[in-house]
FINUSE-322891 format. One record per residue: x, y, z of N, C-alpha, C in turn; residue in one letter. Coordinates in steps of 0.02 Angstrom, whole numbers, padded with zeros to 5 digits, always signed. Example, Ala and Ser with C-alpha at 12.3 -4.5 7.8 and 13.67 -1.06 7.14 Angstrom:
+00660-00284+00390+00615-00225+00390+00660-00165+00390A+00642-00112+00354+00684-00053+00357+00645+00002+00394S
end
This chain:
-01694+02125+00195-01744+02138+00247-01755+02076+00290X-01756+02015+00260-01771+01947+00293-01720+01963+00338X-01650+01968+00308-01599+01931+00367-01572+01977+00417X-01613+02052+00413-01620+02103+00472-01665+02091+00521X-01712+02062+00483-01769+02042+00562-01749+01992+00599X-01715+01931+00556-01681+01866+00576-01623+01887+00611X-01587+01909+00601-01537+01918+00665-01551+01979+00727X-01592+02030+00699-01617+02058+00757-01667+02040+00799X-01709+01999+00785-01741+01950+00837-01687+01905+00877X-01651+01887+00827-01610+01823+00870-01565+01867+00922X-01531+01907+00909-01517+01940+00951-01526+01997+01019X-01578+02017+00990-01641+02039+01069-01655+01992+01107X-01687+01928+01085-01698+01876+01113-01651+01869+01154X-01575+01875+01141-01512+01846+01152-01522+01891+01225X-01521+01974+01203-01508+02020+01250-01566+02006+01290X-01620+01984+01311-01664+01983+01361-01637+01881+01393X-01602+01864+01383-01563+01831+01421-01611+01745+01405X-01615+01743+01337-01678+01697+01320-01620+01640+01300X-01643+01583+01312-01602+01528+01297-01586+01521+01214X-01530+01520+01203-01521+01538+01125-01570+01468+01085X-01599+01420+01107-01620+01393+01058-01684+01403+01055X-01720+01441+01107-01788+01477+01083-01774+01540+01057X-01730+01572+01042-01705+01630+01009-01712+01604+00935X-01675+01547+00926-01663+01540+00867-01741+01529+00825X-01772+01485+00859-01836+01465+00847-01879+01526+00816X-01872+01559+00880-01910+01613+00881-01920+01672+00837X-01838+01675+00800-01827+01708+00740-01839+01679+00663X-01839+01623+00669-01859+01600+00641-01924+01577+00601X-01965+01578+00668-02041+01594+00664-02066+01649+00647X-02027+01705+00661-02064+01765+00654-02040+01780+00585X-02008+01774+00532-01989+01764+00473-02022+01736+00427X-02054+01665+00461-02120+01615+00429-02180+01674+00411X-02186+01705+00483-02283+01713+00483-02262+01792+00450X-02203+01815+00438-02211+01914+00432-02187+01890+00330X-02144+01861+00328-02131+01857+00252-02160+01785+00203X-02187+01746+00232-02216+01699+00218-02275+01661+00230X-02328+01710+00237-02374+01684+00283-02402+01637+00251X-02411+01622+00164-02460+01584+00159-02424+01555+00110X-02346+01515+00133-02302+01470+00095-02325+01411+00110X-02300+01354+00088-02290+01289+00117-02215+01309+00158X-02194+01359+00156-02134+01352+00198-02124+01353+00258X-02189+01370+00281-02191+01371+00350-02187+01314+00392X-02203+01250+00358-02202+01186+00369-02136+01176+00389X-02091+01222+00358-02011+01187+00341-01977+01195+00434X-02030+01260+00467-01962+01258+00542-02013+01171+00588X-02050+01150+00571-02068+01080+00621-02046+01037+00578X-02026+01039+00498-02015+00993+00488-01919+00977+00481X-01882+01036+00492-01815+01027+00499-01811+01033+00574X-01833+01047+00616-01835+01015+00707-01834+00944+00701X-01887+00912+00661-01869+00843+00673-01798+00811+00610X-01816+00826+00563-01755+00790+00513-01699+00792+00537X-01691+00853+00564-01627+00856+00589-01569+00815+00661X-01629+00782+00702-01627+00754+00735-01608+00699+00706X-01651+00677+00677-01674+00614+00653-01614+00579+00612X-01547+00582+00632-01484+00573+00611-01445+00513+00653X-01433+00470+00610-01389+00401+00655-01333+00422+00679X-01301+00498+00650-01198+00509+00669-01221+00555+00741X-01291+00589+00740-01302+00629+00804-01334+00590+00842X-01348+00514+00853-01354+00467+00896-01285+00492+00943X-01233+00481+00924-01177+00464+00951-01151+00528+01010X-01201+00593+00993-01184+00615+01042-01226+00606+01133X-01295+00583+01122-01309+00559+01177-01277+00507+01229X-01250+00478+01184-01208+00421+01194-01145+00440+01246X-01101+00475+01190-01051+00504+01232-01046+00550+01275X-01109+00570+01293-01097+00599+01331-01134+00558+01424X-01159+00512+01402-01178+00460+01446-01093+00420+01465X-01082+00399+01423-00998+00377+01424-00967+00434+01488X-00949+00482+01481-00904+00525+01519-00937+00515+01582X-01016+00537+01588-01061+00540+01649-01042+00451+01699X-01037+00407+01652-01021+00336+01700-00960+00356+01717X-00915+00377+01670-00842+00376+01707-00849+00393+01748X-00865+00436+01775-00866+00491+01848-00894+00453+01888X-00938+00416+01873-01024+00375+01919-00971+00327+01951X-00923+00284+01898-00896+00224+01929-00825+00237+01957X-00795+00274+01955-00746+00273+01985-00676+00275+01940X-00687+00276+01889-00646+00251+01822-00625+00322+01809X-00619+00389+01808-00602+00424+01809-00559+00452+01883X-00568+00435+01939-00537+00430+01992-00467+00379+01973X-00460+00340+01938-00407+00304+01935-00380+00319+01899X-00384+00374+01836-00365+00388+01792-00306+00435+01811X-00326+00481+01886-00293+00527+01901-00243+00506+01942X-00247+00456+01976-00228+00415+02002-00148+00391+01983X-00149+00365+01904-00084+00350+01875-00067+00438+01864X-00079+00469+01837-00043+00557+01806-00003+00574+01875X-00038+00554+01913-00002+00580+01983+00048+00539+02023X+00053+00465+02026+00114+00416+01989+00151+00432+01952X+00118+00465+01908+00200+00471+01857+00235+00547+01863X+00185+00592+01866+00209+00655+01894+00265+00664+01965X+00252+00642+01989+00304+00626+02049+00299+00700+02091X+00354+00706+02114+00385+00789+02134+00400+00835+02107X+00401+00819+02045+00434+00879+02005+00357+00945+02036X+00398+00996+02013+00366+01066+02031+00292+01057+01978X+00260+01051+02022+00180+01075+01994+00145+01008+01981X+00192+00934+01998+00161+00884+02000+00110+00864+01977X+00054+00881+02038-00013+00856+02045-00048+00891+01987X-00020+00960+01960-00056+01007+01920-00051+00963+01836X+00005+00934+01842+00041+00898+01790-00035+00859+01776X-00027+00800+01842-00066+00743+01839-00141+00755+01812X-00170+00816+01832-00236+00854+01827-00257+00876+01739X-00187+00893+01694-00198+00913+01617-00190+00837+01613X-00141+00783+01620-00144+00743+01584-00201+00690+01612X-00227+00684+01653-00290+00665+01688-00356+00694+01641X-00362+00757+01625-00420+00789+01581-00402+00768+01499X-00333+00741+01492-00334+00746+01426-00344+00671+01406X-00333+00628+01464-00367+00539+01437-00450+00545+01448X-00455+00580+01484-00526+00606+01519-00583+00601+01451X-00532+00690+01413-00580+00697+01363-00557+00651+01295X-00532+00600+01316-00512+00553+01249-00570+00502+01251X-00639+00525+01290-00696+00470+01309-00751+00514+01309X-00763+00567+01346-00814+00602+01336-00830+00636+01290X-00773+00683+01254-00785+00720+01207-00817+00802+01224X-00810+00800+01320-00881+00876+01309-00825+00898+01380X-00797+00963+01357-00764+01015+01400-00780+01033+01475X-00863+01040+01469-00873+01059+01539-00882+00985+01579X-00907+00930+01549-00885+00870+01581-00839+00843+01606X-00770+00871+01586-00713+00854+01612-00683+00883+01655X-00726+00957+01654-00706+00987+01717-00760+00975+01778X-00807+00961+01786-00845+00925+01819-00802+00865+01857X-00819+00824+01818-00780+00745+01857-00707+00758+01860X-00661+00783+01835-00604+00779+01866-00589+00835+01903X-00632+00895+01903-00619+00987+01967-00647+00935+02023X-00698+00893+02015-00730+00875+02092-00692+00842+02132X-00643+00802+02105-00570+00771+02146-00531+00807+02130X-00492+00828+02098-00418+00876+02082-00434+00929+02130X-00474+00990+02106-00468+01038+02132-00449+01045+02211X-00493+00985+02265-00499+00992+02329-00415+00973+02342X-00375+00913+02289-00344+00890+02321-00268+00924+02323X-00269+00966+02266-00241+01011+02246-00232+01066+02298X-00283+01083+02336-00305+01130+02378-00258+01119+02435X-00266+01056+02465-00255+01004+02521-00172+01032+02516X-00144+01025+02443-00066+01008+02444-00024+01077+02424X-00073+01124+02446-00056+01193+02456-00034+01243+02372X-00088+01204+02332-00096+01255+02291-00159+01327+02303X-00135+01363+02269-00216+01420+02289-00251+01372+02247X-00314+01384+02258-00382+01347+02222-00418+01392+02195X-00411+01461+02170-00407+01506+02126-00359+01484+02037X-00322+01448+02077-00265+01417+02030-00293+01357+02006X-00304+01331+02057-00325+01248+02051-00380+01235+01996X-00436+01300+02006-00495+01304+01965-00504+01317+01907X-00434+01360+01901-00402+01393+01836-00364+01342+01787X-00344+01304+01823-00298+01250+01782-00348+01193+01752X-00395+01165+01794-00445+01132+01766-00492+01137+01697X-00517+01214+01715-00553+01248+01670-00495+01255+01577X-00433+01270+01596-00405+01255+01553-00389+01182+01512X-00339+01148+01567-00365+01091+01544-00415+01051+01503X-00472+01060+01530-00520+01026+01487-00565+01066+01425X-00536+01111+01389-00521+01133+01315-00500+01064+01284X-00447+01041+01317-00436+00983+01258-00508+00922+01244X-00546+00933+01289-00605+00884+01275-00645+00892+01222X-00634+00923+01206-00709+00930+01126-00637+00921+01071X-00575+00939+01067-00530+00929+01028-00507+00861+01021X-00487+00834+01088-00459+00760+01080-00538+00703+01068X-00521+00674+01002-00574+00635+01002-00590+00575+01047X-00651+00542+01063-00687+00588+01009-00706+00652+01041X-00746+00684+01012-00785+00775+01024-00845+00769+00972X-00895+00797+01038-00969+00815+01030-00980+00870+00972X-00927+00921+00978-00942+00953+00927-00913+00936+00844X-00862+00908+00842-00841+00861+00789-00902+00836+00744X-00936+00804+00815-00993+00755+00766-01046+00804+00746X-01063+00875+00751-01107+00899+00760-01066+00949+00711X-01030+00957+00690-00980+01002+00627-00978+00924+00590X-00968+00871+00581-00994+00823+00531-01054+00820+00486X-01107+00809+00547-01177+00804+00511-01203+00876+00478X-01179+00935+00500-01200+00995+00483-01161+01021+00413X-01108+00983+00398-01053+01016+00332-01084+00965+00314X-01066+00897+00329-01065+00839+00273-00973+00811+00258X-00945+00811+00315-00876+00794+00312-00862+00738+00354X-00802+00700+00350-00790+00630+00383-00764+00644+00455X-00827+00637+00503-00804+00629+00581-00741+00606+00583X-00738+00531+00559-00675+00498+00577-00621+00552+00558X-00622+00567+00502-00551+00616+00478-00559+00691+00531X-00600+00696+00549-00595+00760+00609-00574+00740+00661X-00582+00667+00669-00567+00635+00750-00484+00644+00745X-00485+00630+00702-00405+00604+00665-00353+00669+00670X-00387+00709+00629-00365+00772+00636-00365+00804+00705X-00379+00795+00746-00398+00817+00820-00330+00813+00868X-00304+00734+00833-00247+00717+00888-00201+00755+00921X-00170+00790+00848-00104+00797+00867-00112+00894+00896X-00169+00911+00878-00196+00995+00908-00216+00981+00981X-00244+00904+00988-00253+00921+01085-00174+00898+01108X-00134+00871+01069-00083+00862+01124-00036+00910+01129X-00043+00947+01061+00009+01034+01057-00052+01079+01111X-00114+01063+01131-00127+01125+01176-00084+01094+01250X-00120+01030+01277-00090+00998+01318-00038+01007+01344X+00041+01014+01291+00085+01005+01316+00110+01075+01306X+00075+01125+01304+00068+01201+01307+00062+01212+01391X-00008+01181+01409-00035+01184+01482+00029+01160+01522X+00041+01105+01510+00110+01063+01543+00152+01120+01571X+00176+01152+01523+00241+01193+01515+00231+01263+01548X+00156+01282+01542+00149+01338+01594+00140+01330+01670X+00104+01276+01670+00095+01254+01765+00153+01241+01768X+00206+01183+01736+00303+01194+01764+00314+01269+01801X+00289+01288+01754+00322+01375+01752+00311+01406+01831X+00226+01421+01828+00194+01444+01867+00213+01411+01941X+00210+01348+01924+00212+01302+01990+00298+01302+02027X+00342+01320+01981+00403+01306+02008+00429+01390+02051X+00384+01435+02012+00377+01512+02031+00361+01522+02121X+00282+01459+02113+00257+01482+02164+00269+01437+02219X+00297+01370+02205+00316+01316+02248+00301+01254+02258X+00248+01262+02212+00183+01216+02227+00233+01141+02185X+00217+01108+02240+00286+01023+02246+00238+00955+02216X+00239+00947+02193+00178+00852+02187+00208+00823+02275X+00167+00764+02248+00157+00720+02317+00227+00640+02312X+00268+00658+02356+00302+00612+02325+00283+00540+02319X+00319+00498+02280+00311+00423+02270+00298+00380+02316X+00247+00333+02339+00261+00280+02397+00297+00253+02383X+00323+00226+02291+00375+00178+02301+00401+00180+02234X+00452+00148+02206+00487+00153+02157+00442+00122+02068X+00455+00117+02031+00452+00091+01968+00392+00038+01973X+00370-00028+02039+00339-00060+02018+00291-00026+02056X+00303+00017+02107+00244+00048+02114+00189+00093+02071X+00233+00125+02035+00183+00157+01981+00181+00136+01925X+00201+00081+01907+00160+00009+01854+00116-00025+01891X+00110-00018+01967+00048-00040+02004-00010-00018+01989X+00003+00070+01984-00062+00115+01994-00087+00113+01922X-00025+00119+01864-00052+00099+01815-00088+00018+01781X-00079-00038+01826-00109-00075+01820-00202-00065+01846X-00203-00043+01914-00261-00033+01921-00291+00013+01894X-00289+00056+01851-00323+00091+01813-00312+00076+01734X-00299-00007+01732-00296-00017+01675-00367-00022+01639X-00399-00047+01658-00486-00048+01645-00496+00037+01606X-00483+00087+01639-00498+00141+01616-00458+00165+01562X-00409+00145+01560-00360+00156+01503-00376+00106+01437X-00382+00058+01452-00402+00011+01386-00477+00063+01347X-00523+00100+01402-00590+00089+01348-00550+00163+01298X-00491+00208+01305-00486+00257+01257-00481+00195+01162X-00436+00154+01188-00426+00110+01152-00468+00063+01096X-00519+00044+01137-00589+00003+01118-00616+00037+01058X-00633+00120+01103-00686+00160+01077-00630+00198+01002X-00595+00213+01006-00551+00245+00950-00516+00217+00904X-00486+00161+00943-00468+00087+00892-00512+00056+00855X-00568+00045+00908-00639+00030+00857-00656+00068+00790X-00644+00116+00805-00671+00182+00751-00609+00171+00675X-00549+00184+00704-00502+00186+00660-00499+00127+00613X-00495+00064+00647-00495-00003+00635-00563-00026+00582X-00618+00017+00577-00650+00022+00526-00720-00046+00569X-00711-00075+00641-00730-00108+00654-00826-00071+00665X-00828-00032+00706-00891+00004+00699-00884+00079+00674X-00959+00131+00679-00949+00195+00671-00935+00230+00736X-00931+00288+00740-00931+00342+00799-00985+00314+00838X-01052+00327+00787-01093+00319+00825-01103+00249+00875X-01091+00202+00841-01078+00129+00874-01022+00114+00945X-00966+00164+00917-00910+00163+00958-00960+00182+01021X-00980+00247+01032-00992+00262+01084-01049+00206+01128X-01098+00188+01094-01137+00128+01117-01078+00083+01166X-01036+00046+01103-00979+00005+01153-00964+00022+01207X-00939+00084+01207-00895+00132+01282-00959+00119+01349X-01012+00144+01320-01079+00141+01371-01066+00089+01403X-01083+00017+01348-01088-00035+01378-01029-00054+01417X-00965-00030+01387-00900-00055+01427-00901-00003+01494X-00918+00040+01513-00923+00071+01570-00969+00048+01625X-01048+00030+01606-01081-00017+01640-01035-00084+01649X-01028-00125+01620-00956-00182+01628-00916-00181+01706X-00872-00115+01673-00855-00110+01730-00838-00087+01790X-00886-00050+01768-00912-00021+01842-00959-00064+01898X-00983-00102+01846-01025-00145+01904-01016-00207+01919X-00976-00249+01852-00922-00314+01873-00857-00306+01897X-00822-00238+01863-00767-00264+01893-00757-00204+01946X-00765-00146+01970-00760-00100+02008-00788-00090+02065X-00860-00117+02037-00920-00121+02082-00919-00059+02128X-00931-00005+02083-00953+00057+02120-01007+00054+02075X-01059+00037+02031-01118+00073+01993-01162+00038+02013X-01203+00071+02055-01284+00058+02069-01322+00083+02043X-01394+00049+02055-01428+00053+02009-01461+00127+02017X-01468+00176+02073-01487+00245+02078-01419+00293+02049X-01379+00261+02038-01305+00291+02011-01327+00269+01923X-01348+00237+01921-01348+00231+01829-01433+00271+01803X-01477+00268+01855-01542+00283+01842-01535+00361+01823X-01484+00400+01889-01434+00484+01886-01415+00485+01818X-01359+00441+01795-01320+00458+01734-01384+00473+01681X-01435+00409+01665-01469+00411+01628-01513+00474+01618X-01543+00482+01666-01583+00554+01681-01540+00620+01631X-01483+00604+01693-01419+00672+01653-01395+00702+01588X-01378+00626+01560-01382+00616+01516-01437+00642+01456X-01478+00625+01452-01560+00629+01434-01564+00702+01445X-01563+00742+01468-01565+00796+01477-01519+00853+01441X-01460+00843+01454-01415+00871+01421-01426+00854+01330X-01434+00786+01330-01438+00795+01249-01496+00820+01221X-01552+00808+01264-01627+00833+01227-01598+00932+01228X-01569+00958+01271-01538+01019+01239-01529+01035+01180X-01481+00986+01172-01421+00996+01125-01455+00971+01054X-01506+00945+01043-01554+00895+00975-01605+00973+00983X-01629+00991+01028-01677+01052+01010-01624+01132+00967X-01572+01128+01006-01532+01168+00985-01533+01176+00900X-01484+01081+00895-01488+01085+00839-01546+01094+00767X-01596+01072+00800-01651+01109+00755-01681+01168+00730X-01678+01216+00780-01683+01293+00785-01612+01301+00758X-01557+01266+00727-01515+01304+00711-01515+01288+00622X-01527+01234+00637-01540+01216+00565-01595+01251+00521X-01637+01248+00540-01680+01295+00503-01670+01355+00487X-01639+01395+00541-01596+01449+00545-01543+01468+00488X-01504+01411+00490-01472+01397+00434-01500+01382+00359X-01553+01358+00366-01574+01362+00297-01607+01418+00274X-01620+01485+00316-01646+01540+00294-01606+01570+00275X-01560+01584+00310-01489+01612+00288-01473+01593+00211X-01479+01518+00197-01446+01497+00134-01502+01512+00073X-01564+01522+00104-01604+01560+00062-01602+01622+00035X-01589+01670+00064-01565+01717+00076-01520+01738+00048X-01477+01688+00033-01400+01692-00001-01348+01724+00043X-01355+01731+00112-01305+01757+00153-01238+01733+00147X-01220+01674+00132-01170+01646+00153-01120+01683+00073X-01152+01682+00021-01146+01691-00039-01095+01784-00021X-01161+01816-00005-01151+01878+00025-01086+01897+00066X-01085+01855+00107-01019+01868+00154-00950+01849+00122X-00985+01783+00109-00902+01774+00063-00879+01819+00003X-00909+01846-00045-00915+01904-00070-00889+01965-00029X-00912+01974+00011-00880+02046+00051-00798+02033+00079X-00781+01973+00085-00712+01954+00124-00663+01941+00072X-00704+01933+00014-00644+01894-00037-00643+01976-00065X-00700+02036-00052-00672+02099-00090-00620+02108-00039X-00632+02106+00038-00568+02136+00074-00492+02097+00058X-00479+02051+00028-00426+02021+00026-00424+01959+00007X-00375+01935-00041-00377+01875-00085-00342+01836-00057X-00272+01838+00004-00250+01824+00054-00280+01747+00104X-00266+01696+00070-00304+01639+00110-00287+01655+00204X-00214+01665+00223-00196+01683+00289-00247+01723+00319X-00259+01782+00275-00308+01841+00309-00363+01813+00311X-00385+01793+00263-00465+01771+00285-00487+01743+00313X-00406+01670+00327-00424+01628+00403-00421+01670+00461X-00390+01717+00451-00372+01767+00527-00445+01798+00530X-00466+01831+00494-00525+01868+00491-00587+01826+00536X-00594+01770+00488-00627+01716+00502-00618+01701+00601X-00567+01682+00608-00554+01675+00663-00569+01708+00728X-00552+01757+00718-00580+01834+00764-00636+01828+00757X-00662+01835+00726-00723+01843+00740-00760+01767+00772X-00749+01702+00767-00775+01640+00804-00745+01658+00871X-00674+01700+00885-00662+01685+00941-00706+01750+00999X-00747+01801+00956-00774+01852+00979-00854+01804+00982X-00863+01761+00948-00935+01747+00965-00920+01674+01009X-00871+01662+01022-00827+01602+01083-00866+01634+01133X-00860+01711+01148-00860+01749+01231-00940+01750+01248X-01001+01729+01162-01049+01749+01185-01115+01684+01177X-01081+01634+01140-01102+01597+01117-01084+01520+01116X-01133+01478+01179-01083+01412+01170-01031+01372+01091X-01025+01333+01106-00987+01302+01067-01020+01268+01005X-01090+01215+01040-01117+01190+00974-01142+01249+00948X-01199+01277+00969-01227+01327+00941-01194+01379+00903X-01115+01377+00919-01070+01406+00853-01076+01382+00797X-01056+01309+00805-01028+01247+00750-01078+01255+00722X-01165+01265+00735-01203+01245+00694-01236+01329+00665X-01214+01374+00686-01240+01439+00650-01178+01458+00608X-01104+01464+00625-01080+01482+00566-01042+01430+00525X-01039+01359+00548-01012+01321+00494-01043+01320+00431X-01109+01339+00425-01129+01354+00363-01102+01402+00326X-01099+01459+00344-01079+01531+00331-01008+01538+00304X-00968+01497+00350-00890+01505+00348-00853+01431+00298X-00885+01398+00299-00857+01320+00248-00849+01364+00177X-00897+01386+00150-00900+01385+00076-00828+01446+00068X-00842+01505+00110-00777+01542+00116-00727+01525+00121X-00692+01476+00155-00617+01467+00172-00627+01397+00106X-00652+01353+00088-00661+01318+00040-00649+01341-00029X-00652+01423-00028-00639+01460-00094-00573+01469-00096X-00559+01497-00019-00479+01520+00003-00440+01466-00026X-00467+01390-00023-00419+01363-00054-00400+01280+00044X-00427+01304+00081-00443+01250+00140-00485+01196+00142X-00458+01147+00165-00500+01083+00173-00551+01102+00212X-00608+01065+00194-00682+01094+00256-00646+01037+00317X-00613+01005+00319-00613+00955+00373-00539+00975+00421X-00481+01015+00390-00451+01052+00417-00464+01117+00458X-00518+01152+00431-00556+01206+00460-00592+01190+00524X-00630+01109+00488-00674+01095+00572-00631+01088+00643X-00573+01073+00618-00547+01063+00675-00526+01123+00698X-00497+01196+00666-00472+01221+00691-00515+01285+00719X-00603+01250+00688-00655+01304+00730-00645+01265+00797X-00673+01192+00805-00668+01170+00861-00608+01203+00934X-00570+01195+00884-00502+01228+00943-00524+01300+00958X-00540+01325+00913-00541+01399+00930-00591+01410+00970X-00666+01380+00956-00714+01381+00992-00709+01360+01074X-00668+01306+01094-00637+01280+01152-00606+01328+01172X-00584+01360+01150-00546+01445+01198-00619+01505+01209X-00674+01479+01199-00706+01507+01213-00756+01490+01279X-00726+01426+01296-00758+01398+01378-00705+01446+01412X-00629+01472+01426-00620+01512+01458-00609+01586+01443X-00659+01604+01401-00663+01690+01395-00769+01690+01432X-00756+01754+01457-00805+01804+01490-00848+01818+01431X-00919+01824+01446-00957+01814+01485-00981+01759+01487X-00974+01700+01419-01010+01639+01448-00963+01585+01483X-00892+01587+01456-00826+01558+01509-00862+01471+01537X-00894+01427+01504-00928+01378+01538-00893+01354+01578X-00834+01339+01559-00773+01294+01594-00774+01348+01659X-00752+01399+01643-00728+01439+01700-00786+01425+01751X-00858+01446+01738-00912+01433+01786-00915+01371+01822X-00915+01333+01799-00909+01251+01815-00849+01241+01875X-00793+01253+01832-00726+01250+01900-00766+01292+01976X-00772+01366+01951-00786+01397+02006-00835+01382+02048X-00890+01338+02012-00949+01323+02084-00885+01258+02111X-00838+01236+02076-00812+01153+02112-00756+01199+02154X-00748+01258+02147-00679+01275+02178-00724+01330+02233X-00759+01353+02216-00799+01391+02270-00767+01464+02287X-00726+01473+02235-00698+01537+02235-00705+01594+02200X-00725+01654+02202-00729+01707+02166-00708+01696+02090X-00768+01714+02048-00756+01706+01986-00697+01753+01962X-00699+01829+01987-00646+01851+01945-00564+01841+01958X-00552+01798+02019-00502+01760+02026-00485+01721+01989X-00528+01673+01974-00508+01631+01920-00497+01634+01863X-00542+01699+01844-00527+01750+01757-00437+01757+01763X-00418+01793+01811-00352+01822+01820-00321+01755+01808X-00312+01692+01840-00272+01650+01858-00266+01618+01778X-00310+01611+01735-00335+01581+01706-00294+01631+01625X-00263+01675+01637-00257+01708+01582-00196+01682+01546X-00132+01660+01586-00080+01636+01557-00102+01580+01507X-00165+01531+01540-00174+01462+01507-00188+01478+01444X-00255+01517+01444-00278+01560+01373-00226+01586+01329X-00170+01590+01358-00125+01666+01295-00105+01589+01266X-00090+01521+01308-00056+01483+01282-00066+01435+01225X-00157+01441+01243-00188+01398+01194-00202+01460+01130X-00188+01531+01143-00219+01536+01061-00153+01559+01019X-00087+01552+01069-00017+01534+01033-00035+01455+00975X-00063+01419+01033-00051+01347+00966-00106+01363+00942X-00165+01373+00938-00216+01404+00883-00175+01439+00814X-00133+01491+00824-00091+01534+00812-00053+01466+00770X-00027+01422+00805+00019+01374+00761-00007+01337+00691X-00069+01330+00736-00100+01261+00691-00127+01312+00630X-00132+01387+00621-00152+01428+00579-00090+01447+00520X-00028+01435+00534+00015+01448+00507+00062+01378+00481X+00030+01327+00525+00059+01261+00490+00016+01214+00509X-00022+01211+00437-00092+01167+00432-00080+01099+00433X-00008+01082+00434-00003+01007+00441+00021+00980+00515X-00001+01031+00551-00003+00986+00615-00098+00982+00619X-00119+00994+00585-00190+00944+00584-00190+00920+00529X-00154+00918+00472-00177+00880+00431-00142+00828+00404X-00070+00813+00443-00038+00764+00437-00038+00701+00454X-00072+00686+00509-00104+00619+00516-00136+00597+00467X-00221+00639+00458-00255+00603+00427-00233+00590+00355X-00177+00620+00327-00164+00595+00245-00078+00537+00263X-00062+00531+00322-00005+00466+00338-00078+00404+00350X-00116+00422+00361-00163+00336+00400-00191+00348+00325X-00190+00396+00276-00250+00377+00204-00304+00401+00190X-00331+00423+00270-00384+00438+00256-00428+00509+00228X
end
């Protein structure tokens, strides 16, 4: 009875178009005062709003996501695209080239999907436009693209599937690598495709070999901080959470010593932005947590896994099962607010199957990232389209090859678990 009112509140809520983290709240509450009115448990939804916050590894996502917001502020992401398109040359689809591998150093700093389509759709897309791609396309390729941002570490949701299981960020960061560069070089291989179909040429070279060790010199600044911030991490020198502090400070650095594009109404913006987006994302996580602990009261998680292990003893199936269904609540439900309602639910299950919880995180993460370009919440897709200014269901259409491509390597990394889990047991960890 509890966990009928609890999800049918949360979900009316949902259907009257209520921000899912007063949904969650909200179901939550009404659970307190109808089955518990005169617990001490009622104490428990203000007092897991704050505990849950109140976490040094979820520092690190305010952080990074301030990190990505300077890139854009200073110019350091403009140079980034700068070399992809240097090295891309003429070949067919060029600039489109320069644009995935542009989003994929991108999100090797921010960590947050619709950020990367933000700061790099707001230059790519136009310029893309300019060099006679459709921008139906242009918007579509972006929005794809930056899937790899919550995958290639670090990723916001990583740290936020860390603190919520109780598993090693670093070994998720780790695990992350080699799944954003199999989506990546997925994207690569379809814009070739598409682009050589439709014509669409890169911009040729001003000049030979030292010219584009030029461009890559001046965007060396932006290339060193993937280094700082991930080398730092690996190198055992600080945590995630610290790393990202560094990046901050190395983006103020140099943006304002050595670039000198960051003023002070340009950092006062980030800060604001910043600040905003994460006080979201810390309320979220509280209404979800609590959420989560009713559930585990409840014994739901107990429950479900029980019902899946009667349908089939099959570790494959149950990841498939499992799967479908994250990628059906991908279409309706952002990304953290996944990580933090069914990573509870789904760990102890595939953990029976016989899966690492830290192999799994990664391969919700991925899956969840194919859910910025599916309908109706599509974030990525929305984002491109206000930067591309073109009919949303254009960009659904354009946008479908990228999708079949990324849940082919979804599809991979499901059938050969050691392209995520082979790094982290070669480095030890």
């Amino acid at each position: 009875m509890v966990a009928a009112v609890l999800f049918s509140t949360l979900f009316g809520a949902l259907l009257v178009t209520a921000p899912i983290a007063i949904s969650l709240i909200l179901a939550c509450a009404l659970v307190f005062f109808v089955f518990y009115p005169n617990s001490p448990m009622v104490n428990l939804l203000t007092q897991s709003m704050v505990t849950t916050i109140d976490s040094f590894p979820l520092m690190a996502v305010p952080f990074f996501m301030l990190v990505g917001i300077l890139m854009e502020k200073t110019g350091l992401a403009k140079r980034l695209i700068n070399v992809g398109e240097a090295i891309a040359g003429t070949s067919p689809g060029g600039l489109g080239a320069a644009t995935i591998i542009a989003c994929m150093f991108f999100a090797a700093i921010s960590g947050s999907g619709p950020a990367v389509v933000a700061a790099i759709g707001a230059i790519m897309i136009p310029a893309m436009g300019q060099r006679g791609y459709d921008k139906d396309y242009a918007g579509a390729l972006v929005a794809a693209a930056a899937t790899t941002g919550p995958v290639i570490p670090p990723s916001i949701p990583m740290i936020i599937y860390g603190a919520t299981v109780g598993v090693s960020v670093i070994k998720l960061f780790t695990g992350g690598f080699l799944p954003g560069i199999l989506m990546g070089g997925g994207l690569l291989a379809v814009n070739y495709y598409i682009s050589k179909k439709r014509g669409y040429v890169g911009v040729p070279r001003q000049g030979g070999f030292k010219w584009v060790f030029a461009q890559i010199w001046e965007a060396k600044w932006a290339l060193i901080m993937p280094g700082i911030v991930l080398g730092g991490i690996y190198a055992g020198f600080f945590t995630p959470t610290e790393a990202a502090i560094v990046g901050c400070i190395y983006a103020i650095f140099v943006g304002k010593f050595v670039y000198k594009d960051l003023t002070l109404p340009k950092f006062k913006d980030s800060l604001v932005e910043a600040a905003l987006l994460s006080a979201i994302v810390m309320i979220l996580l509280g209404g979800a947590t609590t959420f989560g602990r009713l559930l585990t009261l409840e014994r739901i998680p107990e429950q479900l896994s029980a019902w899946m292990l009667s349908i089939t003893q099959t570790p494959i199936i149950i990841m498939l099962m499992i799967n479908f269904a994250l990628l059906i609540s991908g279409m309706f439900i952002d990304t953290i607010s996944n990580v933090v309602l069914f990573s509870p639910l789904f760990v102890p299950i595939v953990m029976k199957a016989g899966y690492d919880p830290v192999y799994f995180g990664v391969i919700m993460t991925v899956n969840l990232c194919i859910g910025f370009l599916t309908p109706p919440l599509g974030m990525n897709l929305f984002v491109a389209q206000g930067v591309a200014k073109v009919p949303f269901e254009n960009i659904v259409k354009e946008v479908l090859p990228h999708l079949a491509v990324l849940i082919i390597a979804l599809a991979l990394m499901l059938f050969f678990p050691q392209i995520v889990t082979w790094l982290p047991e070669v480095l030890g960890l």
